[in-house]
Backbone as a printed PyTorch tensor [residue, N CA C, xyz], in Angstrom:
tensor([[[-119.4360,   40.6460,   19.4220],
         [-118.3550,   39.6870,   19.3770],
         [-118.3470,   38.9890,   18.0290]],

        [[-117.3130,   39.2660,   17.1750],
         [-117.3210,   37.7310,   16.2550],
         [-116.4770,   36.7330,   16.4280]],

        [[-117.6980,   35.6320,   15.9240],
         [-116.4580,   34.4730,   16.0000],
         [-115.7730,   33.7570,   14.6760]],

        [[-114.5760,   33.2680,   15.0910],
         [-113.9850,   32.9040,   13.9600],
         [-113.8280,   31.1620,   14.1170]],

        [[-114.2140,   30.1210,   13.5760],
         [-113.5300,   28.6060,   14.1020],
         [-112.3580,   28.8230,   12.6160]],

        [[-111.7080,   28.0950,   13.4220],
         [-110.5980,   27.1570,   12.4990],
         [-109.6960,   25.7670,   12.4400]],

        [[-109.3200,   25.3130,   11.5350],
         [-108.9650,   24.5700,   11.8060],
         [-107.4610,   24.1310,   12.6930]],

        [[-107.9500,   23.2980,   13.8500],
         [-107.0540,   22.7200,   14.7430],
         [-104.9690,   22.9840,   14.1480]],

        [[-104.6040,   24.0700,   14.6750],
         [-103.1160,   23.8980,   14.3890],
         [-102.5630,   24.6670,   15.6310]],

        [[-100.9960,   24.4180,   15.8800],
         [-100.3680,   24.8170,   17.1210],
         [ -99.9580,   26.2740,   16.8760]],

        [[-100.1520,   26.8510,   15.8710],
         [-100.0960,   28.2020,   15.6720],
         [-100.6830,   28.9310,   14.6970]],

        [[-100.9780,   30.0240,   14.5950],
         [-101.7720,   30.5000,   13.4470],
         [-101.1110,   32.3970,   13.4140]],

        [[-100.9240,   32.4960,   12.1360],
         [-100.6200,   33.9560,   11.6720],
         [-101.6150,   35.0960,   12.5050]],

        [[-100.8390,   36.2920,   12.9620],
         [-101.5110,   37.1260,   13.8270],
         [-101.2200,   38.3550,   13.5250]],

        [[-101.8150,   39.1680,   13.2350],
         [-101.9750,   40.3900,   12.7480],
         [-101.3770,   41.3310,   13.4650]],

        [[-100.3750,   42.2450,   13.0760],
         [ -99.6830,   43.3750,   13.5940],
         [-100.4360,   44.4560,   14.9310]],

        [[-101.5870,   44.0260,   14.9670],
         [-102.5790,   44.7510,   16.0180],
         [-102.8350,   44.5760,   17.0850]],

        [[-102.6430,   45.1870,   17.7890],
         [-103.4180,   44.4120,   19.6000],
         [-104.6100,   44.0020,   19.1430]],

        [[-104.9140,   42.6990,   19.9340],
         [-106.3360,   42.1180,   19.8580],
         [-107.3580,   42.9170,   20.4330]],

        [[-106.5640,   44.0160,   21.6960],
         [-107.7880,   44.3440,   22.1630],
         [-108.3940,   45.9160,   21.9310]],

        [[-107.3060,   47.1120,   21.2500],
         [-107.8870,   47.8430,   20.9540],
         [-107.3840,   48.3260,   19.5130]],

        [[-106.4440,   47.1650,   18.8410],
         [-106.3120,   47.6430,   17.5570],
         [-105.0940,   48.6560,   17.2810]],

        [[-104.7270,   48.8330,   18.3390],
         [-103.0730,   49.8600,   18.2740],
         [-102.2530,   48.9540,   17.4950]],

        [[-100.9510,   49.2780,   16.7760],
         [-100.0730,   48.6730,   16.6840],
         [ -99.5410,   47.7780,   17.8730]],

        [[ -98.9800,   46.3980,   17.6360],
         [ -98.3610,   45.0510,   18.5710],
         [ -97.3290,   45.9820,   18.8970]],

        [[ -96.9130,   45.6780,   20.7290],
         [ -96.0300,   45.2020,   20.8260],
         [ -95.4340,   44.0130,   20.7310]],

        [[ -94.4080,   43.8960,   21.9260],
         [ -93.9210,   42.0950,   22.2320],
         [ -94.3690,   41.5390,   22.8830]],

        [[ -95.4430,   42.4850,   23.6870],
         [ -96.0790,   41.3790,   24.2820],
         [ -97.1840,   40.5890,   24.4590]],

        [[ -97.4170,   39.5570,   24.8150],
         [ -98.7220,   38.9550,   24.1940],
         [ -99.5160,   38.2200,   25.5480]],

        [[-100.3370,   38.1990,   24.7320],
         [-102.1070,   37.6900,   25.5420],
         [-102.2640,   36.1870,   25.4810]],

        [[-101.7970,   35.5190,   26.8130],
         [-102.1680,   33.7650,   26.4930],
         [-103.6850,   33.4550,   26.8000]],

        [[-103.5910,   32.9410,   25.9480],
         [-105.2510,   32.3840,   25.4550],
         [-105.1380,   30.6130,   25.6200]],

        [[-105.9450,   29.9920,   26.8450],
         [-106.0390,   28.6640,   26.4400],
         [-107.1420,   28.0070,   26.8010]],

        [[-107.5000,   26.9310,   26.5850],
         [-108.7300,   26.1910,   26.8240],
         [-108.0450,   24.3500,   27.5320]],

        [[-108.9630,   24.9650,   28.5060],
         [-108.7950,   23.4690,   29.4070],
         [-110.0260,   22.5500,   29.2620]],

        [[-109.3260,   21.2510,   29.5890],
         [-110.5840,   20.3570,   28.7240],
         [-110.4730,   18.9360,   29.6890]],

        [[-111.5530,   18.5430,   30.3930],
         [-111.9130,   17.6970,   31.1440],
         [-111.5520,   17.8400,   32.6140]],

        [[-112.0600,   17.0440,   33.5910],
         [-111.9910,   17.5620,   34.8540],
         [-110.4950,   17.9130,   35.8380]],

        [[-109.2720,   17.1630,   35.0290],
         [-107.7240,   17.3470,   35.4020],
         [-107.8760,   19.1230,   35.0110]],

        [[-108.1460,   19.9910,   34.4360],
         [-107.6580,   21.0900,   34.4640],
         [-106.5710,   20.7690,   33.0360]],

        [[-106.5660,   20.4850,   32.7630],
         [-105.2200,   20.1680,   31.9020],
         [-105.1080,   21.3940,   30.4960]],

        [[-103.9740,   21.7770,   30.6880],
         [-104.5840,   22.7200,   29.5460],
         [-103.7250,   22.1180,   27.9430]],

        [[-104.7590,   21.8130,   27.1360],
         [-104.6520,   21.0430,   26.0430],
         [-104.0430,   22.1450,   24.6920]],

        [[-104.2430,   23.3520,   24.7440],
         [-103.9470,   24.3410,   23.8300],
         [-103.9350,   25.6540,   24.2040]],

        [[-103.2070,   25.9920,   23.5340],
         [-102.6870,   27.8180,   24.7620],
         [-102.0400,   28.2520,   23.2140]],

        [[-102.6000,   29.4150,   23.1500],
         [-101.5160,   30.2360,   22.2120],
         [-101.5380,   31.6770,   22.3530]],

        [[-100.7770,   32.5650,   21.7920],
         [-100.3490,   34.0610,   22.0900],
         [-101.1840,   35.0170,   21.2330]],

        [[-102.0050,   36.1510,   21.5560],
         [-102.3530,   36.8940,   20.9380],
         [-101.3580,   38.2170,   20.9230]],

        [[-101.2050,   39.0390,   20.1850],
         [-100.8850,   40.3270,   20.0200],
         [-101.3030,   41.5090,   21.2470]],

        [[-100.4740,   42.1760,   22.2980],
         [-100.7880,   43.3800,   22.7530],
         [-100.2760,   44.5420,   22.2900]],

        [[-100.5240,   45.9730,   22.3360],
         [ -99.8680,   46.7830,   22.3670],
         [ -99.2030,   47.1890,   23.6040]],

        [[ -98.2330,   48.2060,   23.7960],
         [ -97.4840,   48.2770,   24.9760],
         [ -98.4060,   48.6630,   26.0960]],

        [[ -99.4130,   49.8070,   25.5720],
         [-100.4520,   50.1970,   26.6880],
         [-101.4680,   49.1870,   27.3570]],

        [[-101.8420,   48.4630,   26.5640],
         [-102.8840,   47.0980,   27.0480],
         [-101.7930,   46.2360,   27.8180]],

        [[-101.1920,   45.9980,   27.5630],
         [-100.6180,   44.9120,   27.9420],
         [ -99.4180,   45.0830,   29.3740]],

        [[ -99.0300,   46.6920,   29.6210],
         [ -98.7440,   47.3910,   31.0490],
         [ -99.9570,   47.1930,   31.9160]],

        [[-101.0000,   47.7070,   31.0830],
         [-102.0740,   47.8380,   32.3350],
         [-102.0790,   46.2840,   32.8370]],

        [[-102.5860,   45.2560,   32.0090],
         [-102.6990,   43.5880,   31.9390],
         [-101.5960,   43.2270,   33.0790]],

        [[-100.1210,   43.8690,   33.0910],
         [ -99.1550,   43.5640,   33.5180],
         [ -99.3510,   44.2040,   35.3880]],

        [[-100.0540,   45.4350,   35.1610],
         [ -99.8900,   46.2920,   36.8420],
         [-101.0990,   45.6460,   37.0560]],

        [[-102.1740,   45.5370,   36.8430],
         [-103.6320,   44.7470,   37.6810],
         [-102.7870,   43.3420,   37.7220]],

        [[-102.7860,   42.4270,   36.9980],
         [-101.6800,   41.1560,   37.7710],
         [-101.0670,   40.9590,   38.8280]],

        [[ -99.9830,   42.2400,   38.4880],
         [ -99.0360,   42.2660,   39.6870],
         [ -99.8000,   42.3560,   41.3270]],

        [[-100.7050,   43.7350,   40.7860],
         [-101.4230,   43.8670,   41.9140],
         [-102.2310,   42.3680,   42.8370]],

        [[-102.4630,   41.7770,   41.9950],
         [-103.3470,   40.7870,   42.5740],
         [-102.3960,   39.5460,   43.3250]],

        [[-101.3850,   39.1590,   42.1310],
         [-100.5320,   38.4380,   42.7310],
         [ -99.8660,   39.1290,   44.2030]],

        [[ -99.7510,   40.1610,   44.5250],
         [ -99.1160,   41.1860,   45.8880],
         [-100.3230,   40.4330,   46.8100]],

        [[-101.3750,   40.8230,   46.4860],
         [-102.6110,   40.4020,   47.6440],
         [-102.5670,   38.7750,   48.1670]],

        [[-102.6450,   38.4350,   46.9700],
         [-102.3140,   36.9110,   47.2460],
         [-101.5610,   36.3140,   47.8410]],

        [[-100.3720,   36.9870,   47.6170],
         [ -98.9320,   35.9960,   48.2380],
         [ -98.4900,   36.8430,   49.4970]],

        [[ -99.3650,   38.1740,   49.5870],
         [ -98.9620,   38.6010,   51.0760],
         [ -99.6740,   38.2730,   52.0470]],

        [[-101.2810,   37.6990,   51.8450],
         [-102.5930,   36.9890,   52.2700],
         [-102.2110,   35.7310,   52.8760]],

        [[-101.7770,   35.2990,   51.6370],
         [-101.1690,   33.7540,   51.8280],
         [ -99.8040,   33.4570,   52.8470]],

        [[ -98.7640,   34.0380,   52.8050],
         [ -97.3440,   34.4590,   53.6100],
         [ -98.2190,   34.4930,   55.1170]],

        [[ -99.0070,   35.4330,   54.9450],
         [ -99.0790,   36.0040,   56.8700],
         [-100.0130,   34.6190,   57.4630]],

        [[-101.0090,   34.4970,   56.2810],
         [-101.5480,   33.2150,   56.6300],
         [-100.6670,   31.7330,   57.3420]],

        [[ -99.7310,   31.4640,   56.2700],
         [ -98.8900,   30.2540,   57.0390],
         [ -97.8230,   30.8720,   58.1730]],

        [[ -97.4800,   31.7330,   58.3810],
         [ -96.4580,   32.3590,   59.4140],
         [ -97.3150,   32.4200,   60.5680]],

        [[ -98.7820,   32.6120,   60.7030],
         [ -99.3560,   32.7330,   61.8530],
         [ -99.7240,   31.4550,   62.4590]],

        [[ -99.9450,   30.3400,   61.0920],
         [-100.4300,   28.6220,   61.4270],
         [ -99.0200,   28.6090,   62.0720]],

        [[ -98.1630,   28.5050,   61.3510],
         [ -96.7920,   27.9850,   61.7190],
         [ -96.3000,   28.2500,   63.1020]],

        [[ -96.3380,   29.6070,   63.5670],
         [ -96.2130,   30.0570,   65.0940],
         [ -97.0720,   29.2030,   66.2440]],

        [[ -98.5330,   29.4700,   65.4940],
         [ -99.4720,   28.6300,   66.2020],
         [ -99.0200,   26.6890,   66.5580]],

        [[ -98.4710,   26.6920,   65.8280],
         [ -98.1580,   24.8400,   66.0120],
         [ -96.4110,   25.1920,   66.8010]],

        [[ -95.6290,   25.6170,   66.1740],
         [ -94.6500,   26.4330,   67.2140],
         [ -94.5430,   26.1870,   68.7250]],

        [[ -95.6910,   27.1090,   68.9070],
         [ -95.9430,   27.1240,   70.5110],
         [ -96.7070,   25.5930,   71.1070]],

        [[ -97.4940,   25.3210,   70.3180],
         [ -97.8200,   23.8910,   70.5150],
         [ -96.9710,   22.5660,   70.7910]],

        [[ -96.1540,   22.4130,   70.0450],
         [ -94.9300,   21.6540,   69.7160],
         [ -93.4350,   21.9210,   70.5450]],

        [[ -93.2710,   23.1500,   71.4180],
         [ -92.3620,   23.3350,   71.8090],
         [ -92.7810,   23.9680,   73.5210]],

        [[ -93.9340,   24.1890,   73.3700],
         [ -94.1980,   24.9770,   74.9260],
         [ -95.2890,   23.5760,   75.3730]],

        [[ -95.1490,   23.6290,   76.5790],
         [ -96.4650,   22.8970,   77.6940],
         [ -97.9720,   23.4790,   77.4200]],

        [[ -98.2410,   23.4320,   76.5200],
         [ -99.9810,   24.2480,   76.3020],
         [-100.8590,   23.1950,   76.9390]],

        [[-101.4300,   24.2320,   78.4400],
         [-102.3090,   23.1990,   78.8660],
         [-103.6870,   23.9800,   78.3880]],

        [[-104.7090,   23.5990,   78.7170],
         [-106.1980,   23.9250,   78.4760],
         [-106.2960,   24.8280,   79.1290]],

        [[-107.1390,   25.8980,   78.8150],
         [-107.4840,   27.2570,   79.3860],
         [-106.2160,   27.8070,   79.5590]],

        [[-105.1670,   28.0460,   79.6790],
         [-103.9940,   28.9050,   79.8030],
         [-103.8350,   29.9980,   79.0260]],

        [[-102.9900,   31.1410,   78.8330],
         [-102.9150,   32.2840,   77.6400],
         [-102.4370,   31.3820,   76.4620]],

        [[-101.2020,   30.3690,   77.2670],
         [-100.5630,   29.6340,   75.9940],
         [-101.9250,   28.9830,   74.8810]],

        [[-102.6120,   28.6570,   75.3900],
         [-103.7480,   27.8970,   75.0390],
         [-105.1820,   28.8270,   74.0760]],

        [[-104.9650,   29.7930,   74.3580],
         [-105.4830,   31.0180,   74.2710],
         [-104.9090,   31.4800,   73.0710]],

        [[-103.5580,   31.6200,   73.1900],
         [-103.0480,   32.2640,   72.0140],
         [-102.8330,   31.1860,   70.4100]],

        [[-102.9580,   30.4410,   70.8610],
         [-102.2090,   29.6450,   69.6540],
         [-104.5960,   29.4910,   68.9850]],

        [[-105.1650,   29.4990,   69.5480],
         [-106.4170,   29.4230,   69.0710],
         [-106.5350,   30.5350,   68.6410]],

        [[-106.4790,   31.9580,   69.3800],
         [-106.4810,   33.4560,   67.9510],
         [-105.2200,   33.1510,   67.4060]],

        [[-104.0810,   32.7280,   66.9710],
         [-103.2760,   32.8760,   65.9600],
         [-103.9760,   31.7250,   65.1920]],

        [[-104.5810,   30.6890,   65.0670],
         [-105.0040,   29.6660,   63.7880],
         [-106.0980,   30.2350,   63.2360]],

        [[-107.0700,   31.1210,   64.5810],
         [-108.3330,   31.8930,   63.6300],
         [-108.0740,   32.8920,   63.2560]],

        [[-106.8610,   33.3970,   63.2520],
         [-106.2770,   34.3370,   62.4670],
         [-105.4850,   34.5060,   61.5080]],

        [[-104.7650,   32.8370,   61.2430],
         [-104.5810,   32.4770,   59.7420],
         [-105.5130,   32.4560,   58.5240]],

        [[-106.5590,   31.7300,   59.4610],
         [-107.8790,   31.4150,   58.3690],
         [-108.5500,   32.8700,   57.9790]],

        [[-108.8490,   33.7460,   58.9720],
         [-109.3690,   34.9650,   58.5630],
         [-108.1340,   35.7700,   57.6350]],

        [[-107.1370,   36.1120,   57.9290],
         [-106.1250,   36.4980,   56.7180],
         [-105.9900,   35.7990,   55.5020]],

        [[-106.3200,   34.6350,   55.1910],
         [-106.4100,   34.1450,   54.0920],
         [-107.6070,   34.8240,   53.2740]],

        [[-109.0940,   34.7430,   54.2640],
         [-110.0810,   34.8420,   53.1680],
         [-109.9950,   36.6700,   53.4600]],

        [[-109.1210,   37.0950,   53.9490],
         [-108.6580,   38.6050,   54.0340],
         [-108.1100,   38.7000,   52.9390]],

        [[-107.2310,   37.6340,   52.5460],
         [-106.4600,   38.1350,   50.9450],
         [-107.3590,   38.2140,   50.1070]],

        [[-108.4570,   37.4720,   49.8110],
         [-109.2960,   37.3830,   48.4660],
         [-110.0570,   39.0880,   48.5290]],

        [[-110.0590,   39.6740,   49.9090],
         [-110.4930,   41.3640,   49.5820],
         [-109.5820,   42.5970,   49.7000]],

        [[-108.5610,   42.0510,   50.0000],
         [-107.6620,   42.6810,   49.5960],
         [-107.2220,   42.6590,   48.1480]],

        [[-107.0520,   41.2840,   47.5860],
         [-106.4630,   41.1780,   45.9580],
         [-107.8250,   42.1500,   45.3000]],

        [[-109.4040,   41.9070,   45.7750],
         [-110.4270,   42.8210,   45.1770],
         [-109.9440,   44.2010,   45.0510]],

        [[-109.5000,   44.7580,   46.5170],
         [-109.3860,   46.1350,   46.5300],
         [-108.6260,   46.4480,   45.8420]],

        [[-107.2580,   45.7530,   45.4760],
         [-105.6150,   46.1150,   45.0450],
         [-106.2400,   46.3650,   42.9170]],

        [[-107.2620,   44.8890,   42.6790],
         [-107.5540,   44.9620,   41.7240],
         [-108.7640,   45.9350,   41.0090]],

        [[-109.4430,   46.1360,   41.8890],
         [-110.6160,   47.3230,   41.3450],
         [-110.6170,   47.9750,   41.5600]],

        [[-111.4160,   48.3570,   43.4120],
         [-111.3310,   49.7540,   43.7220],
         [-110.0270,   50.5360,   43.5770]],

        [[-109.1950,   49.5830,   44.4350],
         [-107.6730,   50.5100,   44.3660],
         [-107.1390,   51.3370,   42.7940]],

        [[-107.7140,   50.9680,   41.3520],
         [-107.3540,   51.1200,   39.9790],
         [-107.9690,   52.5770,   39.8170]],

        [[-107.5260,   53.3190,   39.1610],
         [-108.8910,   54.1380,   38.3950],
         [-109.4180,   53.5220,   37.2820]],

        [[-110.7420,   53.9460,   36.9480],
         [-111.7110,   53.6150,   36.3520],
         [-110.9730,   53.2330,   35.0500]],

        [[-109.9700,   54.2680,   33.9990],
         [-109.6440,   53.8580,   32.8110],
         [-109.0390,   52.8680,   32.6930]],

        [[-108.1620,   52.4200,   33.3570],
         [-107.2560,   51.0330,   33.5460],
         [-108.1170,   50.0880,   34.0920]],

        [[-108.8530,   50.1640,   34.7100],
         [-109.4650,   49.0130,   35.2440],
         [-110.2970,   48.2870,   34.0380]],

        [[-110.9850,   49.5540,   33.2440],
         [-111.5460,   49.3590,   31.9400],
         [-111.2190,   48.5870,   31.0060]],

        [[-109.9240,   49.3580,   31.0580],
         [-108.9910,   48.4300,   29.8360],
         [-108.6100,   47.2850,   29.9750]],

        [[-108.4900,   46.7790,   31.7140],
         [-107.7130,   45.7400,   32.1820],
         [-109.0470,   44.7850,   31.8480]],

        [[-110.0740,   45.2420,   31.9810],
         [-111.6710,   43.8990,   31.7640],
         [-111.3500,   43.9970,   30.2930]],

        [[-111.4590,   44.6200,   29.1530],
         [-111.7510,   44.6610,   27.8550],
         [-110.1190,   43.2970,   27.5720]],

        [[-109.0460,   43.2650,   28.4410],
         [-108.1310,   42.5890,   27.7410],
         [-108.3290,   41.1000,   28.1860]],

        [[-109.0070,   41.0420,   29.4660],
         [-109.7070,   39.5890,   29.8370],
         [-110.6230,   39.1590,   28.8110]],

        [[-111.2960,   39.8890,   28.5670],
         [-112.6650,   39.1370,   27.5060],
         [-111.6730,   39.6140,   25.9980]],

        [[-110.6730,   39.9660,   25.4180],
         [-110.4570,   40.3040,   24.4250],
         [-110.4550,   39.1900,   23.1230]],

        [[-110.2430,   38.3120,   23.8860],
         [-110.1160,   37.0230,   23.0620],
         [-110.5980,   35.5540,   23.5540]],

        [[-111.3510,   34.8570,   23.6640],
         [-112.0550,   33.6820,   24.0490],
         [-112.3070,   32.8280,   23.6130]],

        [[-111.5150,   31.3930,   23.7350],
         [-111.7800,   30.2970,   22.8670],
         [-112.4680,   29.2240,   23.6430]],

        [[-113.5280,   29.7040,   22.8310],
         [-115.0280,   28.8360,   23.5080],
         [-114.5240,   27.5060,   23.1450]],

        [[-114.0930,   26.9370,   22.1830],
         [-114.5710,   24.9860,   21.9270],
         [-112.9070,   24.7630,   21.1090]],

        [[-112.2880,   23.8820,   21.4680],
         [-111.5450,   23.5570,   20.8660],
         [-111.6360,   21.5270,   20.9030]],

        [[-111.7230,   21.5950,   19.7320],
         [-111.8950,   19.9120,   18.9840],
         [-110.4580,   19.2200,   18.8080]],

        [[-109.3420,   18.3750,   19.8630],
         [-108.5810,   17.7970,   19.0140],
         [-109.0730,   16.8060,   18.3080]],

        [[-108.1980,   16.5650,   17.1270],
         [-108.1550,   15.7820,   16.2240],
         [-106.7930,   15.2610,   16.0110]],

        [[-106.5670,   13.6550,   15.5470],
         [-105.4140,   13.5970,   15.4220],
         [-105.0530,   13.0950,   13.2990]],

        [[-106.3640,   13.4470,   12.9160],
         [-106.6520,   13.0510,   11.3670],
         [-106.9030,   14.1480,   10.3680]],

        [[-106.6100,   15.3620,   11.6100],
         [-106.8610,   16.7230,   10.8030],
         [-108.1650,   17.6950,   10.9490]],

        [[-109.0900,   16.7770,   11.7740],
         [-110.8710,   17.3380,   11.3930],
         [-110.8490,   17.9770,   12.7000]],

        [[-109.8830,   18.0050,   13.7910],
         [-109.8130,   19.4420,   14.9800],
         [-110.3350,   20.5830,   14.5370]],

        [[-111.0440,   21.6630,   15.4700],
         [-110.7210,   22.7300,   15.8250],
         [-111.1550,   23.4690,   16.4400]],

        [[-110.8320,   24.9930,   16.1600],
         [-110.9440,   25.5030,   17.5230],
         [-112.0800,   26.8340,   17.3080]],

        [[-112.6340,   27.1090,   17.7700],
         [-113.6980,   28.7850,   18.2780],
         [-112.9570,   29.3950,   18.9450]],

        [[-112.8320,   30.4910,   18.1800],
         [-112.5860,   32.0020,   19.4030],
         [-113.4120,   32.8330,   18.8290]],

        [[-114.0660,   33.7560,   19.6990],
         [-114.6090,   34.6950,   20.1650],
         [-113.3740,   36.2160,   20.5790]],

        [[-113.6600,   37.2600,   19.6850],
         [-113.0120,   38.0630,   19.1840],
         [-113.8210,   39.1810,   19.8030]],

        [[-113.3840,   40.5800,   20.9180],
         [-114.5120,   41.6060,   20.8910],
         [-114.0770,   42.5230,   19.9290]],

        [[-112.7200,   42.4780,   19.4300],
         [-112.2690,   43.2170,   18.5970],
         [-112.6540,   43.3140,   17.3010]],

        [[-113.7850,   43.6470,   16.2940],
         [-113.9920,   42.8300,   15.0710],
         [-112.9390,   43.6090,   14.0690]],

        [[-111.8380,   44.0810,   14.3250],
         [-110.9610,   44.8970,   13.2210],
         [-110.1970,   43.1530,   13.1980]],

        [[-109.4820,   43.2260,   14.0230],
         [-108.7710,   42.1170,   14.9220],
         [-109.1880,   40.7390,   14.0140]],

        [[-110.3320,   40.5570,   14.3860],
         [-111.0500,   38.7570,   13.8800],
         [-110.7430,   38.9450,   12.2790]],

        [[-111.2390,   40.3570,   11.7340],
         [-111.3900,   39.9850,   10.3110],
         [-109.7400,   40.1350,    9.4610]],

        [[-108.8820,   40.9260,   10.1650],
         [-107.3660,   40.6470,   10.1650],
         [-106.7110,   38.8870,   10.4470]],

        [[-107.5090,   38.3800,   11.5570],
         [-107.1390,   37.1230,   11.9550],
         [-107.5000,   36.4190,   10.3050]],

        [[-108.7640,   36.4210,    9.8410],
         [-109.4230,   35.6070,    9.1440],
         [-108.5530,   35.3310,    8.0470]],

        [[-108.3720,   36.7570,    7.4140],
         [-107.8310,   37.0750,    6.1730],
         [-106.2430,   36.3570,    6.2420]],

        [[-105.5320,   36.5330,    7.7280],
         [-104.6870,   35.8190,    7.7450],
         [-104.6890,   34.4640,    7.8630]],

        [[-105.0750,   33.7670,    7.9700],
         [-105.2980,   32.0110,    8.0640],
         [-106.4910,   31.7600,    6.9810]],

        [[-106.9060,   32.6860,    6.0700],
         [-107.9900,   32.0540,    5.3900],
         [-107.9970,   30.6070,    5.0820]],

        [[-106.8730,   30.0460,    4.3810],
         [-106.6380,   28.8890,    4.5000],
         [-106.7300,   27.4560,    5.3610]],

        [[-107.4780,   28.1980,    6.2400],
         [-107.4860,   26.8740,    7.6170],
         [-109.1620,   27.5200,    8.5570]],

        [[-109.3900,   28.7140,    8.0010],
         [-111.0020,   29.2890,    8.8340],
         [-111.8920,   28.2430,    7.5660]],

        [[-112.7590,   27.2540,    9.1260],
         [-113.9160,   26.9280,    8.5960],
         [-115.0740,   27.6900,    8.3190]]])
């Protein structure tokens, strides 16, 4: 990995290359940001360079995961929701089926939920072949900004961590002017 710091600015010159394997850029790009204190807040975010192939795969493992998630999540509240349903609108006495059912439909929200987190696994790993899945980890770690310093007097900035070293020393040469 190399790293590059520089100094604190809302954008910086980026080299015609995917960050992560050095192909020619497409349009589309890699958000990179660093959150800073316990709000989550994200204080600086900026765009790296993909090529079309990195950045499809980046695009189908996503999709995939977001599918697991929001279909995990969907069956999850449709089954709470039924469950209070029958609660709220039928006579549910104790021990009855009514009574019966609405207890497997709530433990069967909760189990479909933590059902989505192995499903989004399967959709995202096993379900991939090996080369995309490859590529899809190399574009997560492709770029990493360990420490970012605001400043409001100029003396900010920021670390990234580069696995690409064609990439970092393209970055460098482009912002020389601002790499500490």
């Amino acid at each position: 990995m190399k790293v590059v710091k520089v100094k604190q600015q809302n954008q910086y010159a980026m080299p015609p290359v995917c960050c992560v394997c050095g192909a020619p850029s497409g349009i589309q790009k890699l958000s990179v940001g660093k959150s800073v204190g316990f709000s989550g807040k994200r204080t600086v975010s900026l765009s790296f360079p993909l090529c079309d192939t990195c950045a499809n795969v980046n695009k189908t493992v996503e999709r995939r995961g977001n599918i697991g998630c929001i279909t995990s999540l969907s069956l999850s509240i449709l089954l709470f929701i039924s469950a209070m349903v029958i609660i709220m609108t039928l006579e549910v006495t104790p021990g009855t089926f009514l009574d019966n059912l609405t207890k497997v439909l709530i433990i069967l929200s909760v189990f479909s939920l933590f059902g989505g987190f192995i499903i989004t696994w399967i959709l995202t790993t096993v379900g991939i072949e090996k080369g995309i899945r490859n590529t899809y980890k190399q574009t997560r770690k492709a770029v990493k900004m360990t420490s970012y310093k605001r400043s409001f007097f100029g003396k900010g900035h920021i670390i990234f961590k580069f696995t690409n070293e064609q990439f970092a020393e393209l970055f460098k040469q482009l912002n020389k002017d601002v790499v500490l």
